[in-house]
GUKETOR-630124 format. One line per field, with one value per residue: residue number from 1; residue in one letter; x, y, z of N, C-alpha, C in turn. Coordinates in pm, 1 decimal. Layout:
BEGIN
k	c(NUM; ...)
r	c(A; ...)
n.px	c(X; ...)
n.py	c(Y; ...)
n.pz	c(Z; ...)
ca.px	c(X; ...)
ca.py	c(Y; ...)
ca.pz	c(Z; ...)
c.px	c(X; ...)
c.py	c(Y; ...)
c.pz	c(Z; ...)
END
This chain:
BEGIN
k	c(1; 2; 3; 4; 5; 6; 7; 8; 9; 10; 11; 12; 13; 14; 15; 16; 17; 18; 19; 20; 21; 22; 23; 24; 25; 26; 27; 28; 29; 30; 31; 32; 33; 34; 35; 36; 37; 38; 39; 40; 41; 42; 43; 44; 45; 46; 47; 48; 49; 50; 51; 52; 53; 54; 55; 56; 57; 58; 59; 60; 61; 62; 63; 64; 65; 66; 67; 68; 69; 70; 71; 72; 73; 74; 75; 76; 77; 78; 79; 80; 81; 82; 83; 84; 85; 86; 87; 88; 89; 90; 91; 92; 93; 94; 95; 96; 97; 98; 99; 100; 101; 102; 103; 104; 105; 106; 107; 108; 109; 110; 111; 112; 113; 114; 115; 116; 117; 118; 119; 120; 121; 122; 123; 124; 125; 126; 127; 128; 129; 130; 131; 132; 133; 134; 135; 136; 137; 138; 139; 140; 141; 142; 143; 144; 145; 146; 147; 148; 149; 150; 151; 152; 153; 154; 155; 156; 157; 158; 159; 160; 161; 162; 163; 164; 165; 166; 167; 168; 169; 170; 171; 172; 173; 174; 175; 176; 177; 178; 179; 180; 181; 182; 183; 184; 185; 186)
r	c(X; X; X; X; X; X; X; X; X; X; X; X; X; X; X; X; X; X; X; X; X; X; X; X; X; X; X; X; X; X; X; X; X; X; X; X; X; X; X; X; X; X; X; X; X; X; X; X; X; X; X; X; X; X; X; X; X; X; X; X; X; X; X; X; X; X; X; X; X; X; X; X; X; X; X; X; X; X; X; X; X; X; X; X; X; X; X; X; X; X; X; X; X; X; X; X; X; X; X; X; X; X; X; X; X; X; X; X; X; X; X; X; X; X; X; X; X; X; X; X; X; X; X; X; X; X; X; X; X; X; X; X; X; X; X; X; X; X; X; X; X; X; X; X; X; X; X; X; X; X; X; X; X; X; X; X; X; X; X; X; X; X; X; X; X; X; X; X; X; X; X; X; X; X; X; X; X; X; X; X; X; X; X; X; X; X)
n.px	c(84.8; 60.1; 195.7; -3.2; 66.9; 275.0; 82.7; 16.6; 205.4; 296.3; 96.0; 99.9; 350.7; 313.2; 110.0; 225.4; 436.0; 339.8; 363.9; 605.3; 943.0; 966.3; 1041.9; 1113.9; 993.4; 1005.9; 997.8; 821.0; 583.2; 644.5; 618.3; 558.5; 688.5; 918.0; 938.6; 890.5; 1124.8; 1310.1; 1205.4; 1266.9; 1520.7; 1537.9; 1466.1; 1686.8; 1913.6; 1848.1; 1800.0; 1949.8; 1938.8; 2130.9; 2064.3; 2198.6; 2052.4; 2131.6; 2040.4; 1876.2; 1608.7; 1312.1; 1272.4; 1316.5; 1518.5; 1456.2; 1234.3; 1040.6; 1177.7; 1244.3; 1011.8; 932.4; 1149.5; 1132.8; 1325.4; 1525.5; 1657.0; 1592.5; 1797.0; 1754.1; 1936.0; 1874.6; 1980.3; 1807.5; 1568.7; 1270.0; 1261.6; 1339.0; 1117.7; 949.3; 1020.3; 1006.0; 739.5; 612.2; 773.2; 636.8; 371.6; 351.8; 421.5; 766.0; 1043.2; 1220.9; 1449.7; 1498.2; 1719.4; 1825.4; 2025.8; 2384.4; 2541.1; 2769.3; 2815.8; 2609.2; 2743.1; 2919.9; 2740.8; 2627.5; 2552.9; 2888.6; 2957.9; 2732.2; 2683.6; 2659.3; 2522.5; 2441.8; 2452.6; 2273.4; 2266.9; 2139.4; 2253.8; 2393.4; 2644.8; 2985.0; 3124.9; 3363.1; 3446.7; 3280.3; 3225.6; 3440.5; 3445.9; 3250.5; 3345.7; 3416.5; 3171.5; 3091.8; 2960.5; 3228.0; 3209.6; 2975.7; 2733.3; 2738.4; 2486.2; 2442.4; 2257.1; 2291.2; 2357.0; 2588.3; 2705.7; 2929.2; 3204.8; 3249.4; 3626.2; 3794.6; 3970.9; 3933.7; 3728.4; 3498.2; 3428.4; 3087.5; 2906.5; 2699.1; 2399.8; 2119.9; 1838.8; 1492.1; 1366.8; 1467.2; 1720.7; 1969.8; 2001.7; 2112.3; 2183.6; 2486.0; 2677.0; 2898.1; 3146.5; 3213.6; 3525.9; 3798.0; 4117.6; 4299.6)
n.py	c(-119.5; 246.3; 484.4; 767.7; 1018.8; 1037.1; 1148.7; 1336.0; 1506.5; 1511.0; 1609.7; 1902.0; 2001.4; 1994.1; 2230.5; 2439.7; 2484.2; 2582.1; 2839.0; 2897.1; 2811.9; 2455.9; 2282.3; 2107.7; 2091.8; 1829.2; 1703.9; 1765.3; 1661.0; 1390.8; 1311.9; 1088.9; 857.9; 986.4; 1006.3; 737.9; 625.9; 788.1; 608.4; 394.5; 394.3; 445.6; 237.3; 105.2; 193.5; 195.7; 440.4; 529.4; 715.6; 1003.1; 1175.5; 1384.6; 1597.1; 1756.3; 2072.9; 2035.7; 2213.6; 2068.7; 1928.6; 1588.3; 1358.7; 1385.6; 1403.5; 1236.9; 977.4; 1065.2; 1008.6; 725.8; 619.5; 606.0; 560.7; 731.7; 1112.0; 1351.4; 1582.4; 1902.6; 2082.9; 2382.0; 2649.5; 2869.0; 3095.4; 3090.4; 2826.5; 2686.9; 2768.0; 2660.0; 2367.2; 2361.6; 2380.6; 2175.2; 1972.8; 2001.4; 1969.4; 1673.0; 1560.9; 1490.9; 1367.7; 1580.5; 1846.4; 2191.5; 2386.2; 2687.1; 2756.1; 2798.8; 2473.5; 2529.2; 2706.2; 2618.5; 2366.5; 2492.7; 2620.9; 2335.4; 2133.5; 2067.5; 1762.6; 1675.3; 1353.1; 1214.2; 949.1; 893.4; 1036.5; 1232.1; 1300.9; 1515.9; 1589.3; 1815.7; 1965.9; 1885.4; 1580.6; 1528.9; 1787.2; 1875.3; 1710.7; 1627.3; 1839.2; 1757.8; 1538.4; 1605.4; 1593.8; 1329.5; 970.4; 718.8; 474.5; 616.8; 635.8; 732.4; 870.6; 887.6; 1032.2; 966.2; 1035.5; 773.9; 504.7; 497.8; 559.3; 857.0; 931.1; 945.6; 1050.0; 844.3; 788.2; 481.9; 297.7; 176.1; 21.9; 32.6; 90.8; 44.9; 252.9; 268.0; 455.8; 591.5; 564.3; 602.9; 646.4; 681.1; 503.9; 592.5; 428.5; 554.9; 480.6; 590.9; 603.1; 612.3; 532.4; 440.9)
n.pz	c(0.0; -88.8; 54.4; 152.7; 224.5; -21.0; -249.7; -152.4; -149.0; -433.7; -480.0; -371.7; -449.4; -768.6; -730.3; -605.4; -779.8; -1005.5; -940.7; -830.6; -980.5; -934.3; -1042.1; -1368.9; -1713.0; -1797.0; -1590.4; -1443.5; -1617.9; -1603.3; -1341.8; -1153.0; -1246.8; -1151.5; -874.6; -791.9; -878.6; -710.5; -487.0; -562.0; -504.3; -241.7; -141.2; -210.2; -64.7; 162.6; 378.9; 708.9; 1026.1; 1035.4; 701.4; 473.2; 211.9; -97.2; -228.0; -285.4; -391.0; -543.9; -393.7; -493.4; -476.4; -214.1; -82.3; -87.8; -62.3; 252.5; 344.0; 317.8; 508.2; 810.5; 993.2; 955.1; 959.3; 787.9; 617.8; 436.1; 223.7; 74.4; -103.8; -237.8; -153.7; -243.8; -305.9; -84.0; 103.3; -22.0; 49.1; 292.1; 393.6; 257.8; 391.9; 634.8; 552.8; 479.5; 733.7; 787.4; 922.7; 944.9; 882.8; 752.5; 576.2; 477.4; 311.2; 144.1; 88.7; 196.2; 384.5; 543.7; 653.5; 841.4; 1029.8; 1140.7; 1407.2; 1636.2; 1670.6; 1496.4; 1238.2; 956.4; 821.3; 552.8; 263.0; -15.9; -378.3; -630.6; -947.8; -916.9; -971.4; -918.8; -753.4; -713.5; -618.5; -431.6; -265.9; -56.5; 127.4; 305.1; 485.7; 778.7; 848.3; 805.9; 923.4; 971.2; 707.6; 609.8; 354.5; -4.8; -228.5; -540.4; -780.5; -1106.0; -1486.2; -1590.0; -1501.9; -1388.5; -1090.9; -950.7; -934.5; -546.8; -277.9; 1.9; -40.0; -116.0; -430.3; -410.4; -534.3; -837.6; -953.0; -1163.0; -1281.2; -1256.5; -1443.0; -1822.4; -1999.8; -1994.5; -1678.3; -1360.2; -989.1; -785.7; -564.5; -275.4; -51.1; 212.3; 401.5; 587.1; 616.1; 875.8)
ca.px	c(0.0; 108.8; 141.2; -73.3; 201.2; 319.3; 28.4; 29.1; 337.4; 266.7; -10.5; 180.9; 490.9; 212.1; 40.1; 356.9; 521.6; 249.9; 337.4; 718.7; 966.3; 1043.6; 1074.2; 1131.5; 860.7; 997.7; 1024.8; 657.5; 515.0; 683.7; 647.9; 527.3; 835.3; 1056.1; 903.6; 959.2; 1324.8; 1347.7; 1166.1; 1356.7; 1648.4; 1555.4; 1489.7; 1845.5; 2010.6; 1790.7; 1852.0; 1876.6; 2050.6; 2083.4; 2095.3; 2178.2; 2041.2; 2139.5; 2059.6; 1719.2; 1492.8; 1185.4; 1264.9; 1315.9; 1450.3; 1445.8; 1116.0; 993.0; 1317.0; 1178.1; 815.5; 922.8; 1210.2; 1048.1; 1437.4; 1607.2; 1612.1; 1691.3; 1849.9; 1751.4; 1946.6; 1847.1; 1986.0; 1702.5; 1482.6; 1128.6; 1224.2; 1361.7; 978.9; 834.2; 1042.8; 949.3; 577.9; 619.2; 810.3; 549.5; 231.1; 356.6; 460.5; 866.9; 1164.4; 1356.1; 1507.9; 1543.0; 1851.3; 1801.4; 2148.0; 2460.9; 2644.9; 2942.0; 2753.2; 2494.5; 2788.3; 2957.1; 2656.2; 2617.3; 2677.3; 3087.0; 2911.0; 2659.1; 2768.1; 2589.4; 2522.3; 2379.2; 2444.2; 2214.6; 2309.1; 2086.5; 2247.5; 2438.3; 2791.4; 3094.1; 3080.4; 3498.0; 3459.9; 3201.6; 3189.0; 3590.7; 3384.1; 3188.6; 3435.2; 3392.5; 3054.7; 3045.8; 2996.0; 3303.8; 3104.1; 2872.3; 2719.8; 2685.1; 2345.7; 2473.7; 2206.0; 2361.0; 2381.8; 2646.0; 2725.6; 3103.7; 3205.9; 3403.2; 3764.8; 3783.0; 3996.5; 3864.0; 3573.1; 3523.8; 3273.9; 3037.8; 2823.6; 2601.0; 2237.5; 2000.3; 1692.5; 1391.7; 1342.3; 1543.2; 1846.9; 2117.0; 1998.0; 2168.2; 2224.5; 2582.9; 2712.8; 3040.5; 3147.9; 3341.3; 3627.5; 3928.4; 4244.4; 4383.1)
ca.py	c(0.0; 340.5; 625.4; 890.7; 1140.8; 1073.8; 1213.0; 1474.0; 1560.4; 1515.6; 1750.1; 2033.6; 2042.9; 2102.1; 2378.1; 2539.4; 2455.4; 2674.9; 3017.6; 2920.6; 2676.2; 2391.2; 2158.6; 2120.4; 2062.0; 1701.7; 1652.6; 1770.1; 1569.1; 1240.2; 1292.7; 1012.3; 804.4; 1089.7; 984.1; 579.1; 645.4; 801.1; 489.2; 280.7; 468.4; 438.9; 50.5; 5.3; 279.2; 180.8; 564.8; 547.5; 769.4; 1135.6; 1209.1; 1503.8; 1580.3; 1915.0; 2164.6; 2012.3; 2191.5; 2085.6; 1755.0; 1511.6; 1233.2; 1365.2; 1375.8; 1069.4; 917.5; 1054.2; 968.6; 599.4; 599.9; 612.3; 526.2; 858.4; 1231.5; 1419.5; 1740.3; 1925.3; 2213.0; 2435.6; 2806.7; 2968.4; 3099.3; 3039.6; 2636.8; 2677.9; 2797.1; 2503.6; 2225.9; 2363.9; 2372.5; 2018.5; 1886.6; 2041.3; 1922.2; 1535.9; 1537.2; 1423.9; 1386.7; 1641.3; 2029.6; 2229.3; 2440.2; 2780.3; 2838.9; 2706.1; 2405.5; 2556.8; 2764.0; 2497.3; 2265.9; 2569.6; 2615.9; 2206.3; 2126.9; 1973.5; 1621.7; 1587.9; 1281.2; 1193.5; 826.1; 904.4; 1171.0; 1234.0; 1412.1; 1507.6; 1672.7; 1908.3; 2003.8; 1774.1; 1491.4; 1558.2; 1952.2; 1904.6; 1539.5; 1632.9; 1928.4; 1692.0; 1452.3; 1627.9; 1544.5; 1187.6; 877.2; 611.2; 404.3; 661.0; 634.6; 839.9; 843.4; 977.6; 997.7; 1055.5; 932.5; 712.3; 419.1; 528.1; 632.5; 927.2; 876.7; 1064.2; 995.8; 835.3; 747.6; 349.3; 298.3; 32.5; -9.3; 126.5; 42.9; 86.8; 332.5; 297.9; 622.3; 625.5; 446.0; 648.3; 678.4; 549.5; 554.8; 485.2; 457.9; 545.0; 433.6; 695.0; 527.5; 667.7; 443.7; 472.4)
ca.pz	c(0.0; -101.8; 135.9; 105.6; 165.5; -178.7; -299.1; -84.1; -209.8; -542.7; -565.7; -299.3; -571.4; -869.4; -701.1; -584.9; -906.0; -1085.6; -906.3; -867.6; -1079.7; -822.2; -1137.5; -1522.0; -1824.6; -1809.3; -1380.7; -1418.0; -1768.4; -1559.6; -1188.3; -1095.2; -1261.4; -1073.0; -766.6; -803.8; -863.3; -538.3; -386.0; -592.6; -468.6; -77.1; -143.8; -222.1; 23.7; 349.3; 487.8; 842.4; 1096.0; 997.3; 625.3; 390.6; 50.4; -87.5; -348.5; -237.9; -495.2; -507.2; -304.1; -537.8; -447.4; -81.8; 51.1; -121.2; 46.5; 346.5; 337.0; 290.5; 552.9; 931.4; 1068.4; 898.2; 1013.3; 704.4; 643.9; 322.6; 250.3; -19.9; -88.2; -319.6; -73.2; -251.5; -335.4; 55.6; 210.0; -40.6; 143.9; 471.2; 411.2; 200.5; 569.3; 748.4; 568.6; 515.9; 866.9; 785.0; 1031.4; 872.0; 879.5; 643.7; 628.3; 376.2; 295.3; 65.0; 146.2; 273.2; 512.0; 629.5; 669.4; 975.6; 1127.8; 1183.6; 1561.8; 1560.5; 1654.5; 1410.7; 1148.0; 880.2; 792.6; 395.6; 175.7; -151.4; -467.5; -776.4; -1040.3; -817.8; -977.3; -951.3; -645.0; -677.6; -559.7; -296.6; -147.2; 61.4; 221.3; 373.9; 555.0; 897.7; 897.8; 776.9; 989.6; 948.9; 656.7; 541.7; 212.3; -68.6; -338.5; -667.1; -932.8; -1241.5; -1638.1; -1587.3; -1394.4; -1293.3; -944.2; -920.5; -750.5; -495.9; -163.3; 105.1; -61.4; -188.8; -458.9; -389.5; -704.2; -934.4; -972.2; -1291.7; -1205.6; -1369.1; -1506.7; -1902.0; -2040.0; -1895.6; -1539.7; -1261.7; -866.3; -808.7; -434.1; -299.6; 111.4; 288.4; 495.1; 647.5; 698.6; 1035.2)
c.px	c(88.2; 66.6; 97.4; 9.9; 280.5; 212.0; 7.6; 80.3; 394.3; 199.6; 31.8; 265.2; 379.4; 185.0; 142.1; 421.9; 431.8; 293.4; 559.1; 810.3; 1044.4; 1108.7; 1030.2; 979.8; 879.7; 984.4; 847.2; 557.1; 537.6; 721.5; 619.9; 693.6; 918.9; 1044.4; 910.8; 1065.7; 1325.2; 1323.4; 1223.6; 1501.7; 1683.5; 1553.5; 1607.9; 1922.8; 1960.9; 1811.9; 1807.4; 1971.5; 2016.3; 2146.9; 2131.3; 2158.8; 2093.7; 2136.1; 1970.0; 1582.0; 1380.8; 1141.1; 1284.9; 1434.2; 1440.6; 1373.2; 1047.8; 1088.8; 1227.8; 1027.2; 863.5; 1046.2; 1207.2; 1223.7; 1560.8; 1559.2; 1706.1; 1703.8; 1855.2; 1802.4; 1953.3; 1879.1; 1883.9; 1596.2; 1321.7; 1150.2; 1261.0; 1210.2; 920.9; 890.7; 972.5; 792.1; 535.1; 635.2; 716.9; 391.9; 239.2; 409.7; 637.7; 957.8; 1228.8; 1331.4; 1551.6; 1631.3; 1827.3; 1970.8; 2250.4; 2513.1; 2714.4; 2893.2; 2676.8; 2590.9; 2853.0; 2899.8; 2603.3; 2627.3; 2801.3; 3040.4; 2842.3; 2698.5; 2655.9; 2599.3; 2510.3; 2412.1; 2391.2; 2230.4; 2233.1; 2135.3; 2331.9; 2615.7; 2889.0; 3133.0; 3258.4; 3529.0; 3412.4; 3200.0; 3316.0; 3554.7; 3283.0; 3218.2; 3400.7; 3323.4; 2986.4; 3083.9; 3108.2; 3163.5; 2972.7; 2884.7; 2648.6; 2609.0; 2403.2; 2389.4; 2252.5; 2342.8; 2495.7; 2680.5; 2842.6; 3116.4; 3300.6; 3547.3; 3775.4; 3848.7; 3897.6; 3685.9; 3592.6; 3413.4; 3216.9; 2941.3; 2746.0; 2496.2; 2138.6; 1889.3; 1580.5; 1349.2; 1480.4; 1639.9; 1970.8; 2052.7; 2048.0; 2205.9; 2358.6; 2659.0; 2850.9; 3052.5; 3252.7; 3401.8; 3769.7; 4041.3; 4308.4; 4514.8)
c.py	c(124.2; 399.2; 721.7; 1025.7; 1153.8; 1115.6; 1309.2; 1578.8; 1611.5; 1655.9; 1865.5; 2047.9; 2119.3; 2235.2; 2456.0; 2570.8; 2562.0; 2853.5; 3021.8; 2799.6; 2577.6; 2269.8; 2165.6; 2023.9; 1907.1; 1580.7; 1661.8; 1651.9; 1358.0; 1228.6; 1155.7; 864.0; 864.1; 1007.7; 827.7; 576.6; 716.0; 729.5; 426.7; 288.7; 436.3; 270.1; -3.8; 26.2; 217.6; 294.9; 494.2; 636.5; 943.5; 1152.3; 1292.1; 1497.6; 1809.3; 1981.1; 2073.6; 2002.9; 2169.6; 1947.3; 1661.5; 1511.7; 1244.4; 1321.6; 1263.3; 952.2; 935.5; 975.6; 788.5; 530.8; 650.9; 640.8; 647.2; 991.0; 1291.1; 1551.8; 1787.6; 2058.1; 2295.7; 2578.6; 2877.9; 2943.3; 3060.2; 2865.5; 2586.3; 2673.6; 2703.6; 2366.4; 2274.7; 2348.3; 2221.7; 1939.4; 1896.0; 1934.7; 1757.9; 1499.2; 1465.3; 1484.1; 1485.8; 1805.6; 2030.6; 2319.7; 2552.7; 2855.3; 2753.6; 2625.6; 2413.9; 2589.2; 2713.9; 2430.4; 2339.0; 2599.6; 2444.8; 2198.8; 2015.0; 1807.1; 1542.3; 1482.1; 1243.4; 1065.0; 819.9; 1053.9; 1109.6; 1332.8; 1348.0; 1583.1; 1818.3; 1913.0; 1871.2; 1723.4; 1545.3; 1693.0; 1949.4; 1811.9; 1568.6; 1756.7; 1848.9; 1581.7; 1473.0; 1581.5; 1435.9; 1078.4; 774.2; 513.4; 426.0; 661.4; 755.4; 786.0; 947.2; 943.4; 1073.2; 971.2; 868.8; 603.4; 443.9; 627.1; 715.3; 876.8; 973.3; 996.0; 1000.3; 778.9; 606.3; 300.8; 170.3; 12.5; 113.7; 76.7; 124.4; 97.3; 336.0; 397.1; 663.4; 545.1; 485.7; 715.5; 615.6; 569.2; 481.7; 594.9; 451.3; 524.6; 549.8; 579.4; 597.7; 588.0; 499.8; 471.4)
c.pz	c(0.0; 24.2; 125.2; 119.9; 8.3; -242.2; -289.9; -142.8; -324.3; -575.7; -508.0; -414.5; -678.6; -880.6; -679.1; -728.6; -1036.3; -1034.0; -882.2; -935.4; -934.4; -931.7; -1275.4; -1572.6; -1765.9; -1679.9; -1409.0; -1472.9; -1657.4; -1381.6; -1138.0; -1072.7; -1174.7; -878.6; -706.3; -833.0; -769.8; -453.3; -401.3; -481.3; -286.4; -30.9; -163.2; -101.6; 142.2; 407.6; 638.4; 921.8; 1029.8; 836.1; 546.4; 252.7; 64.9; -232.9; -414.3; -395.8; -461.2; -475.3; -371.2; -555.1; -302.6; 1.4; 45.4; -19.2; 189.5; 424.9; 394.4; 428.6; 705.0; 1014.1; 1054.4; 947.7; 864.9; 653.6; 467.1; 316.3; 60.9; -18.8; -184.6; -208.4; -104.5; -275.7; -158.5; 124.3; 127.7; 36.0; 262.5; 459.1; 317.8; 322.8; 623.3; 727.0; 570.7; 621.7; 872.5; 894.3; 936.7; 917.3; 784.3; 644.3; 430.4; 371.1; 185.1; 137.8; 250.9; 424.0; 655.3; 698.0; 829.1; 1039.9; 1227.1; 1330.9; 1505.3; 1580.9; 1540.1; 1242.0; 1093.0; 806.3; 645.6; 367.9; 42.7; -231.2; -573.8; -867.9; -970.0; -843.4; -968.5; -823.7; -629.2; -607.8; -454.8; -187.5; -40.0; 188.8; 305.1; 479.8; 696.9; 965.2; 874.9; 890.5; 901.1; 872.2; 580.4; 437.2; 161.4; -203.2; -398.5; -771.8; -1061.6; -1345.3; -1669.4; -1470.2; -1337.1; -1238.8; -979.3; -902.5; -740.3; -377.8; -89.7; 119.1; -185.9; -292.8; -416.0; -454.8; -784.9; -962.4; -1039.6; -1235.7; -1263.3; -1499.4; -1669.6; -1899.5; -1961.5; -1745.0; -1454.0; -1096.4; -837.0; -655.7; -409.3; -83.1; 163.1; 413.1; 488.5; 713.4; 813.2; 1034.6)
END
């Protein structure tokens, strides 16, 4: 049985998506697909623990992620302030564990408290995993994984980070979620 938060969710993005752009002609024309590759996506990953997606948008594959993942607290951080006040009132009305964080990366990442570690990180489409993923080290648990959807199946290299596969997404020929393990030799 589906959750009725994905419909929720569904039809909140629409209506929002009509007065500002949270998502493209083709995110819109094929939401539903968009939205089963983020389930698909949480069926492989298992989020649990505290996650980050970032550069958010208009949630996809976060909140679906969320919706479906009871065991995760996840942290969406988005710097465009109107796709920022649609996550928060998206969190708010499907009731999800999560904060939303209205700022860039960098910024979000110095306001963090110095404890908080992050078991999952998720990336859609968000610049080059080699520039941004080493800014994130601080705040990764020993073992945390990273969700890269992208049109190719090959992992970055990137120190410190081990890939650990790649998995074909429903959604088109070149789509793909392809995970990488953060680990730090002692």
């Amino acid at each position: 049985m589906s959750d009725p938060r994905l419909e929720l969710y569904k039809q909140t993005l629409l209506t929002w998506n009509q007065k500002i752009n949270l998502i493209g002609p083709e995110a819109r024309e094929h939401l539903d697909e968009h939205v089963e590759e983020a389930l698909a996506a949480a069926a492989i990953l298992q989020p649990k623990g505290d996650v980050l997606d970032f550069g958010s948008g208009g949630g996809l594959p976060a909140i679906p992620m969320a919706i479906v993942s009871p065991e995760a607290r996840f942290h969406l951080v988005e710097a465009d302030q109107k796709k920022w006040a649609f996550l928060k009132h998206a969190a708010r009305e499907c009731r999800l564990n999560a904060v939303i964080h209205g700022d860039r990366l960098a910024r979000a990442l110095a306001r963090f408290p110095p404890d908080l570690r992050f078991s999952f990180v998720v990336s859609r489409a968000v610049g080059n995993p080699e520039e941004w993923l080493p800014s994130l080290k601080p705040h990764l648990a020993d073992g945390a994984r990273i969700g890269l959807f992208q049109g190719s199946p090959e992992a970055p290299q990137i120190d410190d980070f081990v890939d650990s596969g790649a998995h074909k997404l429903p959604r088109g020929e070149a789509n793909y979620l392809v995970t990488l393990a953060f680990h730090v030799e002692q």
